[in-house]
C-alpha positions in Angstrom: 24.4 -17.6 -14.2 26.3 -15.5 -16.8 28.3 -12.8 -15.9 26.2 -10.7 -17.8 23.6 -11.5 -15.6 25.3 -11.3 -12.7 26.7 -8.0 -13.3 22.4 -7.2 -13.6 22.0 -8.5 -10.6 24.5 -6.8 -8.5 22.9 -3.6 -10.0 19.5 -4.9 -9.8 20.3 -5.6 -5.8 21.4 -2.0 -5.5 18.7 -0.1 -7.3 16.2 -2.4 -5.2 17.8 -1.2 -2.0 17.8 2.5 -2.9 13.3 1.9 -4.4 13.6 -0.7 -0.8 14.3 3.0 1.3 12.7 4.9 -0.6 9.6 2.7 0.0 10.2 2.6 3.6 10.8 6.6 3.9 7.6 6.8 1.7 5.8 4.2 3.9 6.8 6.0 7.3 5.3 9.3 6.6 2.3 8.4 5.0 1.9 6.3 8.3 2.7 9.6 9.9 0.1 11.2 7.9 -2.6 9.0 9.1 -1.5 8.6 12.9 -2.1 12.8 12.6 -5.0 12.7 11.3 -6.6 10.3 13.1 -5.9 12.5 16.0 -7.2 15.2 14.5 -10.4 13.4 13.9 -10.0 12.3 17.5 -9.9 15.7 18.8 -12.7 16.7 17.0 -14.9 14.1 18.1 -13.6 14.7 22.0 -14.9 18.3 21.7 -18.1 16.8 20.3 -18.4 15.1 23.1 -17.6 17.6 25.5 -20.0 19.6 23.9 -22.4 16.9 24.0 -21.9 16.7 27.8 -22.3 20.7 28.5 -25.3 20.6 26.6 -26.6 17.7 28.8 -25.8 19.9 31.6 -27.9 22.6 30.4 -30.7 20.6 29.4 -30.5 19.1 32.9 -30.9 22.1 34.4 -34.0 23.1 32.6 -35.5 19.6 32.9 -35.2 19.8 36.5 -36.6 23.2 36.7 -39.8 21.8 34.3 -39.9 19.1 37.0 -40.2 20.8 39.8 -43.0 23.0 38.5 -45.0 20.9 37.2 -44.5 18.7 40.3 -45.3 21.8 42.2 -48.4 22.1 40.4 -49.8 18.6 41.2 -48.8 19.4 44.8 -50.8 22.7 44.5 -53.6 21.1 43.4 -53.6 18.2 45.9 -53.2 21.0 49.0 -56.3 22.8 48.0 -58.4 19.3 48.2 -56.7 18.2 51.4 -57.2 21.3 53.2 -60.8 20.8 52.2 -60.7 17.3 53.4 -59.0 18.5 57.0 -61.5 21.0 57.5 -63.2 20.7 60.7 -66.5 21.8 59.4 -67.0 19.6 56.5 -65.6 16.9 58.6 -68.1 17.7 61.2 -70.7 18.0 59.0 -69.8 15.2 56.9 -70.3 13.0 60.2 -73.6 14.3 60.7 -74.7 13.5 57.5 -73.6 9.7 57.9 -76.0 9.6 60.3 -79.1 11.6 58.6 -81.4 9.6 56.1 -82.8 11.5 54.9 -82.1 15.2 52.8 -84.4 17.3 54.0 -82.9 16.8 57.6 -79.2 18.1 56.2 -80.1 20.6 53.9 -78.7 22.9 56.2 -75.4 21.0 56.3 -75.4 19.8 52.3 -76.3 23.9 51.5 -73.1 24.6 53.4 -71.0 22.2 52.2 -72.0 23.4 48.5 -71.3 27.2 49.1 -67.7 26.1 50.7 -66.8 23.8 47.7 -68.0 26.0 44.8 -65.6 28.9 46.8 -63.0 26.4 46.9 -63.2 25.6 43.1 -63.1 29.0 41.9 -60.4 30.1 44.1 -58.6 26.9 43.3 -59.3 27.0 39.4 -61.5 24.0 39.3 -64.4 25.7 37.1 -65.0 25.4 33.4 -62.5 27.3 31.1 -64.0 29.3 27.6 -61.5 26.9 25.6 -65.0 24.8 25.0 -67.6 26.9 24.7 -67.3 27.4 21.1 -68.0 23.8 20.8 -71.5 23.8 22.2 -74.5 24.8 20.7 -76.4 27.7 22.5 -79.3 26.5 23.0 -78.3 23.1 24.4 -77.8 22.5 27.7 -74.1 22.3 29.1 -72.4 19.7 30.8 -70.4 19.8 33.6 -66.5 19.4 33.1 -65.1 20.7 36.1 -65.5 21.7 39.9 -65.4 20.1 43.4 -67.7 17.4 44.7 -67.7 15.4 47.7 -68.8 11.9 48.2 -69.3 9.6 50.8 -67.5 6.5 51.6 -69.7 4.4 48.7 -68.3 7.4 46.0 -72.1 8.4 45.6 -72.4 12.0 45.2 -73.4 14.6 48.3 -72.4 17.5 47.6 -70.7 19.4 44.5 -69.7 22.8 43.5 -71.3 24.4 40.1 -70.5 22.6 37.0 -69.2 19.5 38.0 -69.3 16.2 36.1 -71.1 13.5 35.9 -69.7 10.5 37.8 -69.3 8.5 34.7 -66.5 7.0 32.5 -62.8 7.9 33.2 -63.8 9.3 36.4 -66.2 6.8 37.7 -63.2 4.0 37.0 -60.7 6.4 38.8 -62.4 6.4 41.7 -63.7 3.1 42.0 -59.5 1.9 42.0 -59.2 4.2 45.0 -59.3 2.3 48.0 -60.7 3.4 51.4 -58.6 6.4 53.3 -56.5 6.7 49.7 -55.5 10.1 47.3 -55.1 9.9 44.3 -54.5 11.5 40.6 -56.1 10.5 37.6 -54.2 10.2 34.3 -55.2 13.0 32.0 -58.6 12.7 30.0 -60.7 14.0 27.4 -63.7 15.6 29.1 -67.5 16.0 27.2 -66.1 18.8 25.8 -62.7 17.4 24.3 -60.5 19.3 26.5 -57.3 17.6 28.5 -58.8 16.9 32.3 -57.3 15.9 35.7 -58.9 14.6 38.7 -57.7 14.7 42.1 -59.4 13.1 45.1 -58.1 13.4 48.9 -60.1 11.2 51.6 -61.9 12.4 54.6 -61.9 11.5 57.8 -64.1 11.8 61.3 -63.4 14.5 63.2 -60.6 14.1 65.4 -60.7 10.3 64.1 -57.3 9.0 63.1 -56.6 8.6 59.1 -57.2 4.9 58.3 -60.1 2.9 56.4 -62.0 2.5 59.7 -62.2 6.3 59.9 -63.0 7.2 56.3 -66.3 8.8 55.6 -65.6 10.4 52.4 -63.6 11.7 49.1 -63.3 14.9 48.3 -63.0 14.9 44.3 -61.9 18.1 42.0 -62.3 17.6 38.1 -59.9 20.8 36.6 -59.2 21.3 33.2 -55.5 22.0 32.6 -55.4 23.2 29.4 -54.6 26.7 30.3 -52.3 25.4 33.6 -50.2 22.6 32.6 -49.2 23.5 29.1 -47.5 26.5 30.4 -45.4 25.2 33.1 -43.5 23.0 30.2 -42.2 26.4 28.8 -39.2 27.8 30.4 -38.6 31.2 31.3 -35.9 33.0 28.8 -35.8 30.0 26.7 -34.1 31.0 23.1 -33.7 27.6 21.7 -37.1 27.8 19.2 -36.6 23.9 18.6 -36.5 23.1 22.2 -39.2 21.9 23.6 -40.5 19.7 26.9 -43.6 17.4 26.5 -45.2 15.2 29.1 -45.2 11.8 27.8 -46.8 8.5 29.4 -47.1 4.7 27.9 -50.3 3.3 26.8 -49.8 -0.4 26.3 -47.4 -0.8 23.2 -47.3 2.5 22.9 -46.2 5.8 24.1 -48.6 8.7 24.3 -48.0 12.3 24.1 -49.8 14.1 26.9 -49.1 17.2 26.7 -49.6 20.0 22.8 -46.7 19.7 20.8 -45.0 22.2 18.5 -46.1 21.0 15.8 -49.7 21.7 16.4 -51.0 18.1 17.6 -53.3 18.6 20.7 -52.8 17.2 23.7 -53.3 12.9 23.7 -53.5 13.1 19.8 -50.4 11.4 19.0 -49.4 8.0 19.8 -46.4 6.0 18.3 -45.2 2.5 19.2 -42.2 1.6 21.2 -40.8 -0.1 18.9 -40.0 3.0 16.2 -36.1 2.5 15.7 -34.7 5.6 17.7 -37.6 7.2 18.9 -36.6 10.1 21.5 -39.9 9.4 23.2 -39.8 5.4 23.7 -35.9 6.1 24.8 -36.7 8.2 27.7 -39.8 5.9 28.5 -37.1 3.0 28.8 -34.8 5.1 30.5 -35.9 7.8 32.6 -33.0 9.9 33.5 -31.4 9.2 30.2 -29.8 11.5 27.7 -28.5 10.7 24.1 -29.1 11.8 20.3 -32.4 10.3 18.9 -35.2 11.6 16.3 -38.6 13.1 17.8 -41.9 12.6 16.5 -40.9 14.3 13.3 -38.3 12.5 12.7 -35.7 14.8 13.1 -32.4 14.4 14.9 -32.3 15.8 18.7 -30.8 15.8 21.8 -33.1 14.2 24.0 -33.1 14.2 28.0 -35.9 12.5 30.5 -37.1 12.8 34.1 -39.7 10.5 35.9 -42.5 11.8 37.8 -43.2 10.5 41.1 -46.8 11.3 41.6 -48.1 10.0 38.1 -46.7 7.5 35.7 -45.4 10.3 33.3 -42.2 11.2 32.0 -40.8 14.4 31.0 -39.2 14.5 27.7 -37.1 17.5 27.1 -35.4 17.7 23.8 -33.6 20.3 21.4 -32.5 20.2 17.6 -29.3 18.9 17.0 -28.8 21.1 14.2 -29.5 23.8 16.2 -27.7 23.1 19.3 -24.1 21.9 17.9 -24.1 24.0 14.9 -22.6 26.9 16.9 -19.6 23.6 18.5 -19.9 21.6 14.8 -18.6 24.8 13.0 -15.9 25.4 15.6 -14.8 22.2 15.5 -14.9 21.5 11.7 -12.7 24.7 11.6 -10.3 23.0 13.9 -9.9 19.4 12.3 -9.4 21.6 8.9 -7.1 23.9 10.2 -5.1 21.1 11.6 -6.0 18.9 8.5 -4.3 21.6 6.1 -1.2 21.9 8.6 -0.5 18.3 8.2 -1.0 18.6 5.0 1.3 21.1 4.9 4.5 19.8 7.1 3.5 16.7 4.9 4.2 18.3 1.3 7.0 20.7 3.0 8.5 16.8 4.5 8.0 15.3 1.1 9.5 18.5 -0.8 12.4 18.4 1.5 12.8 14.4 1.5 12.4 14.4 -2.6 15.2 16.8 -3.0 17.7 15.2 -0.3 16.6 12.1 -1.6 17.1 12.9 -5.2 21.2 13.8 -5.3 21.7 11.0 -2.3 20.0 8.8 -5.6 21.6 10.5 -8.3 25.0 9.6 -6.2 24.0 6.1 -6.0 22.9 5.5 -9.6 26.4 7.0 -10.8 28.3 4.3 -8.2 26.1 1.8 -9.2 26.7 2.8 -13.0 30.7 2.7 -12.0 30.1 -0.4 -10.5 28.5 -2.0 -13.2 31.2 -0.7 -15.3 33.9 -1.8 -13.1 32.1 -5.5 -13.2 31.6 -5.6 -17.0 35.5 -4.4 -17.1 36.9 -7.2 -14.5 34.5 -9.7 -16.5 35.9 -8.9 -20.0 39.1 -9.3 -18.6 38.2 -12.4 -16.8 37.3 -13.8 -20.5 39.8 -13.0 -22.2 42.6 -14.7 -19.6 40.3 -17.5 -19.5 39.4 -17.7 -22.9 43.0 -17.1 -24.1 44.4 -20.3 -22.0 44.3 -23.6 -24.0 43.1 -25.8 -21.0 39.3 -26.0 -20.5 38.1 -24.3 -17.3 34.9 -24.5 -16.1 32.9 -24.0 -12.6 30.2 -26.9 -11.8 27.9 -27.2 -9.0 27.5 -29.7 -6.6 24.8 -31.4 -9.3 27.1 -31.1 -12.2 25.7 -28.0 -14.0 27.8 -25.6 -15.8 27.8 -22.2 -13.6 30.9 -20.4 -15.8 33.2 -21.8 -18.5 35.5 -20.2 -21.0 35.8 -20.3 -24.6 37.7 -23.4 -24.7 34.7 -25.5 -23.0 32.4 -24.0 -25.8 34.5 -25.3 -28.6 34.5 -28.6 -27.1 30.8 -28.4 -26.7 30.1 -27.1 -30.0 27.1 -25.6 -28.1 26.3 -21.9 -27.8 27.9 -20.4 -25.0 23.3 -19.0 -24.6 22.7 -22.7 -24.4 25.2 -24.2 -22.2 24.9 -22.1 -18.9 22.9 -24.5 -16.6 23.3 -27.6 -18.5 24.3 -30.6 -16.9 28.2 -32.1 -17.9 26.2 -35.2 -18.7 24.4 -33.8 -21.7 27.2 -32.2 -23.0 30.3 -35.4 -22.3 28.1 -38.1 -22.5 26.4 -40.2 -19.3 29.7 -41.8 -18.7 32.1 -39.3 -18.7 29.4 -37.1 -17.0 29.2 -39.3 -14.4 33.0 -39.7 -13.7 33.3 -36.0 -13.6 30.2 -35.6 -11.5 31.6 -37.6 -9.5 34.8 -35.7 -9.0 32.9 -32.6 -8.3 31.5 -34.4 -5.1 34.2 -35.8 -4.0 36.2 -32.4 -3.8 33.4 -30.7 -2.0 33.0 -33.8 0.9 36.6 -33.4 1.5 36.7 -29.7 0.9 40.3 -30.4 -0.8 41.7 -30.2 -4.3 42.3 -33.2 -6.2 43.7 -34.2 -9.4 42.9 -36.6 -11.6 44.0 -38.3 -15.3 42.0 -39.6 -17.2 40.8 -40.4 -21.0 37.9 -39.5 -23.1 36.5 -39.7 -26.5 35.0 -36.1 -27.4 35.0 -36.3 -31.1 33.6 -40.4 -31.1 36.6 -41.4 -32.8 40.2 -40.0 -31.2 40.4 -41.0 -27.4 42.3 -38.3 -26.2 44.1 -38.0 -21.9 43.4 -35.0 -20.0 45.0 -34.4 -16.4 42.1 -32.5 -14.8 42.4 -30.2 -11.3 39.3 -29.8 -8.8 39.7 -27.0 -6.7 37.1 -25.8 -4.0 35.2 -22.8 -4.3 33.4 -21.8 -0.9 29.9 -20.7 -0.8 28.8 -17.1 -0.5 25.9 -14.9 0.4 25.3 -14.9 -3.5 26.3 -18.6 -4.3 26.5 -21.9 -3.0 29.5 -23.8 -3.0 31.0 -25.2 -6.5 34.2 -26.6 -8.0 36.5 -25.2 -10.7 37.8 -27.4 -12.8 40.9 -26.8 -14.9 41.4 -29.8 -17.6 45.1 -29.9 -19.2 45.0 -32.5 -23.0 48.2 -34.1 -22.1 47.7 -36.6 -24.7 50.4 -35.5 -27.3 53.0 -35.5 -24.3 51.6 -39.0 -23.3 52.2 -40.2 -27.0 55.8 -38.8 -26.7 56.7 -40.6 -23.5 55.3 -44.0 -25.1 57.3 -43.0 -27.9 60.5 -42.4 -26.5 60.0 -45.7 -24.4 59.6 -47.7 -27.3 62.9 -46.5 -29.0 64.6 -46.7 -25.3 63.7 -50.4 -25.3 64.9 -50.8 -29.1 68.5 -49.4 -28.2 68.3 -51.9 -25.2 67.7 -54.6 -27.2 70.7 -53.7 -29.7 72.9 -53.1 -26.9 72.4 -56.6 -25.4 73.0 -58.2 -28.9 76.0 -56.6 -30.1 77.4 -57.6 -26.3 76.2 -60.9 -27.0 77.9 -61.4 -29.9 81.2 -60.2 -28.7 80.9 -62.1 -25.0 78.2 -64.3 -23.9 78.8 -64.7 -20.6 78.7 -61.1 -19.8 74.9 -61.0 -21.0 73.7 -61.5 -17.8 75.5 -59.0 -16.5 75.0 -56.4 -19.2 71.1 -56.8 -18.7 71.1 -56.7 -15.1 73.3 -52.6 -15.4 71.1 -51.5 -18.2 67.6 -52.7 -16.1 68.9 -50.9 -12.7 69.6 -47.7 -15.3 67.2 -47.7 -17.8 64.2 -48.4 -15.9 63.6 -46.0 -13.6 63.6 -43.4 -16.3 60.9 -44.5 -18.4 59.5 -40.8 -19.6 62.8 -38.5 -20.7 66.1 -39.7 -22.3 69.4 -39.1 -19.3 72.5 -38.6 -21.2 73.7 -39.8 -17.9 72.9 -43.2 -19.1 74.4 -42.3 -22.4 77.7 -42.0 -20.7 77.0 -44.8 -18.5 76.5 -47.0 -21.4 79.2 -45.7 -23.9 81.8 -46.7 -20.9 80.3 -50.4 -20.6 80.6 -50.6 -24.5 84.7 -49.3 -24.4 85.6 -52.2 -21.4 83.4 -54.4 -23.6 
């Protein structure tokens, strides 16, 4: 890495710390942002709740009250048939005419029975409403569609009131599945005339017999029309809601039939739809009674929909209300809260951001100046580092542990003659040669196993011709955060010194040799001697001239 680019970096590293927190101080309050609003929408969607749950309340309340009247009602209707069934006359004179064969023996008895059950019916309202009469032709002969008939323990007619009908259809299978000492209530029906029809039947007993099958001599049957009675009881009192509305429901096989007139006009058991119609308020509260929850109604609109089971009859009551309607009142409350609270958050988040942005801002404008000083500073110290290193005539250079060049000076790129570009990273063996490379790499490993500096003399041949002697230093460099360990490496060409020494040895022998001859000459037999003084002087100092041994041997030439 050049110290270009490592002056980048170290800048680089700061400016990516300072983007680093601003990021993070960013991150935070966004996250801040959406952990409020989230409990914002929270909030809003707990009051929806809650006012989901008051409104069950109130529908409750009104459901039950719908109940109970139109429980009431059946009650009502079943009293006035059992208090003809526990009347002592027409049980007395019901047990007389199980034992007469004939009619002309009970006419007394069956004309009685007739005047008490047509005074029952019309105090009881089981006569014939107008609602039909439109619908028949004036000079056709009526039908009966309602009144009060009593029949014996086969459910053949003996008696009835004016007007009632024929024991046929609906009502003949009604009261052939009543068994013997049994009441019961028919489902509503479609009389002759088209109009919604109940029937009621209450058993009669012997007189003072006890009430089981053995006793049972008769039924007492009433056939009412409850167009005019039932319809009403689903509307409560003081009502405002114009969408709410309560409808008898019941299940016909796969589907679920509306009993009762619905808002939109549909009659009475004119409207069926299957079970299976995703989200249907009617097929929810036929699954589960006493159920309440947010569904769509026969017109498809969205309601709040609430159910309650009758006891006496299979039906269900289905009270429901626009949603619309009810929650718009709570839905524009709480919209106005979560916006309220939506634009407060929005403001402490801009006033947060203003604030942050302009503390942020100097605090950055600070660092970019230190970081601008710093960079300065770094270019400065590595000018200067050049140009000690690339004034010094000795190669220096900084390998790693694989022999790449990590920093050199100008000496090492002259030697190259490589771009200083091109030789950052490059391997010592493409630049000295395999051999050399491999020496030096080498070194470079030894120095960091024995985390010691070393030094080392050796030759090479740069140029391909001139083999040249360099004494070369490893020293250690630790690893850092930024860099891993390396060597520096400071070569020394000692070869013109090396060339001196040999030099001066050469000529240091020469004088040797004249000194032994010219002793020689003059006495032979101190040769010997001569050789064995100049050795024990001469050769220990093979690399400088001593002019110790100058003196030395100018003394052994005067007693010579």
């Amino acid at each position: 890495m050049s110290s270009d680019e490592a002056v980048a970096k170290v800048v680089g590293m700061g400016k990516t710390t300072v983007i680093g927190r601003m990021g993070l101080t960013v991150a935070g309050l966004l996250i801040g942002a959406v952990i409020a609003f989230y409990l914002v929408f929270q909030f809003g969607e707990n009051e929806r709740q809650r006012e989901l749950q008051a409104w069950q309340v109130r529908m409750g309340i009104v459901t039950e009250s719908r109940y109970a009247d139109v429980s009431n009602w059946l009650q009502m209707q079943k009293a006035d048939l059992r208090a003809l069934a526990d009347n002592a006359s027409l049980q007395l004179y019901m047990t007389i005419l199980h034992g007469v064969d004939d009619d002309e023996g009970a006419s007394a008895e069956l004309e009685y029975l007739g005047n008490l059950l047509t005074v029952t019916a019309e105090r009881a309202g089981f006569t014939a409403t107008n609602s039909g009469a439109s619908q028949v032709n004036a000079n056709v002969a009526r039908q009966g569609v309602a009144g009060i008939a009593l029949l014996d323990a086969k459910n053949e007619l003996v008696v009835s009131s004016h007007g009632f009908p024929a024991l046929v259809g609906k009502l003949q299978a009604f009261l052939a599945e009543l068994k013997p000492g049994e009441a019961g209530i028919s489902q509503v029906f479609l009389n002759a005339e088209g109009q919604p029809t109940m029937a009621f039947a209450e058993p009669a007993f012997v007189l003072q017999g006890d009430e089981t099958a053995d006793s049972h001599i008769g039924v007492v049957v009433g056939v009412k029309q409850v167009t005019e009675e039932l319809p009403p009881l689903l509307v409560q009192p003081g009502a405002v809601e114009k969408s709410a509305e309560a409808v008898l429901l019941r299940q016909e096989g796969l589907n679920v039939e509306y009993i009762s007139p619905l808002h939109d006009g549909t009659p009475a058991l004119k409207k069926k739809l299957n079970m299976d119609t995703p989200d249907l308020a009617a097929a929810f509260v036929m699954r589960d009674a006493s159920g309440f929850g947010v569904m769509k109604d026969y017109k498809g609109d969205e309601v709040l929909v609430l159910g309650r089971a009758f006891e006496e009859v299979p039906w269900v009551l289905m009270y429901k209300i626009d949603r619309q309607v009810a929650l718009a009142d709570s839905e524009a409350r709480v919209s106005m809260l979560v916006i309220v609270l939506g634009m407060v958050i929005v403001v402490v988040l801009i006033g947060m951001l203003a604030l942050w942005y302009f503390g942020t801002s100097k605090r950055a404008k600070e660092a970019a100046d230190k970081f601008e000083k710093l960079a300065d500073r770094f270019a400065g110290q590595r000018n200067f580092m050049h140009l000690v290193t690339d004034s010094q005539p000795n190669t220096i250079a900084i390998f790693d542990r694989d022999g790449n060049y990590r920093w050199f000076n100008q000496r090492v790129i002259e030697q190259s003659g490589l771009e200083r570009v091109d030789l950052f990273d490059k391997n010592v063996s493409a630049v000295l040669g395999p051999i050399e490379g491999k020496k030096m790499i080498g070194w470079v490993d030894e120095c960091l196993d024995n985390e010691a500096p070393h030094t080392k003399t050796h030759k090479m041949n740069l140029d391909g011709k001139t083999e040249r002697v360099f004494k070369s230093d490893f020293i250690m460099i630790p690893s850092n955060e930024q860099y891993a360990a390396a060597v520096l490496v400071v070569s020394q060409d000692i070869t013109d010194s090396v060339r001196e020494r040999e030099k001066r040895e050469t000529v240091m022998r020469q004088l040797v040799s004249t000194l032994v001859s010219l002793v020689d000459r003059r006495d032979p037999f101190s040769l010997r001697i001569i050789r064995n003084v100049l050795q024990m002087y001469l050769v220990p100092l093979r690399m400088r001239w001593n002019w110790i041994v100058l003196r030395q041997i100018r003394r052994l030439l005067q007693a010579v």
